[in-house]
C-alpha positions in Angstrom: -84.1 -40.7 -16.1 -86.9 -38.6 -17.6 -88.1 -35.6 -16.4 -90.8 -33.5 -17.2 -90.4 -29.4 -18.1 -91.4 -28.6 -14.7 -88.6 -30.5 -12.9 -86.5 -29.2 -15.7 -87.1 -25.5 -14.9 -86.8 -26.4 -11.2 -83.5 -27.8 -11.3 -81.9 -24.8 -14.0 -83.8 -22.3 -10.7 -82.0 -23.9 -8.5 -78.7 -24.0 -10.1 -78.9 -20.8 -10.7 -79.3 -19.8 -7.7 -76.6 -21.4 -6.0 -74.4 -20.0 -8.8 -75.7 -16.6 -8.3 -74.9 -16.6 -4.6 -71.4 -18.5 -4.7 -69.8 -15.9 -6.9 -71.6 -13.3 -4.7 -70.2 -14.6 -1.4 -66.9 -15.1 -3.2 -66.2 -11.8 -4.9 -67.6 -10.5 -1.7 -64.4 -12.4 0.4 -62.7 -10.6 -2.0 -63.7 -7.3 -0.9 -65.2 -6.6 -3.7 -68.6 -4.5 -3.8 -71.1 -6.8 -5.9 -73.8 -4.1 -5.4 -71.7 -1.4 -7.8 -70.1 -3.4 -10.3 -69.4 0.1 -12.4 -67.2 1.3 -9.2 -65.2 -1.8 -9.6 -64.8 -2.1 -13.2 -63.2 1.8 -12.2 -61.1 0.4 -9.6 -59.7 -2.5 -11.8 -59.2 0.0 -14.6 -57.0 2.2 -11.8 -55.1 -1.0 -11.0 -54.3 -2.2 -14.2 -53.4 1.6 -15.2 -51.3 1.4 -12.1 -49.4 -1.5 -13.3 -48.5 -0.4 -16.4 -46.9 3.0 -14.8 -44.2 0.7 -12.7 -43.7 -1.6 -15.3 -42.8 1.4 -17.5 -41.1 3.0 -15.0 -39.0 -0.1 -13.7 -37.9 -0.6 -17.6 -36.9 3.0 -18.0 -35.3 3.0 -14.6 -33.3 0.0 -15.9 -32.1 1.6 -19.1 -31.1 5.1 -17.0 -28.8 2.6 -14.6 -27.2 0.9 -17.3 -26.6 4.3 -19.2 -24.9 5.6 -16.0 -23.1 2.6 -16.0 -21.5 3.0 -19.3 -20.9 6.4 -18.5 -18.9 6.1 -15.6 -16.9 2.9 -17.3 -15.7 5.2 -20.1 -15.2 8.4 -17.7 -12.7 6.4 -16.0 -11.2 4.4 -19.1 -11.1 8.4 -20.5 -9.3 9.9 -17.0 -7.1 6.3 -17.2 -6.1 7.2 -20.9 -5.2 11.3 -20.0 -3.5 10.5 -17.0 -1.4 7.9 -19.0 -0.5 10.7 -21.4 0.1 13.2 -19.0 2.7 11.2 -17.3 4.4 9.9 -20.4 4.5 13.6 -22.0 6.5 14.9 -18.8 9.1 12.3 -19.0 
């Protein structure tokens, strides 16, 4: 099929169009504000700052648990080890 520049421009219009107000009515189900796209470009830049604070924190919190693990293991092998002592030195 051959078409002339006319039905050309047409069509690329039209497609366009449809293009332009499917990812409108789309990002607007999303709750997203198409109107102020600098506002969500902030907002995205908060969430992504977000979730590299709990990722951070969840990683640190981690390494604090297992270091309060390893603590308490060799507290008590330490309490195990003096108490062993102290009741062989008073026999």
């Amino acid at each position: 099929m051959d078409w002339d520049e006319a039905t050309k421009a047409l069509i690329n219009d039209v497609a366009e169009q449809a293009a332009d107000k499917t990812v409108t009515r789309t990002m607007t189900s999303f709750g997203v504000d198409t109107a102020n796209p600098l506002e969500v470009q902030k907002d995205f830049q908060f969430i992504r700052a977000m979730r590299e604070t709990w990722s951070s924190a969840k990683s640190r919190s981690l390494f604090v648990a297992l270091g309060l693990m390893v603590t308490g293991f060799f507290t008590f092998f330490w309490s195990a080890v003096k108490s062993a002592l102290h009741t062989g030195a008073g026999n």
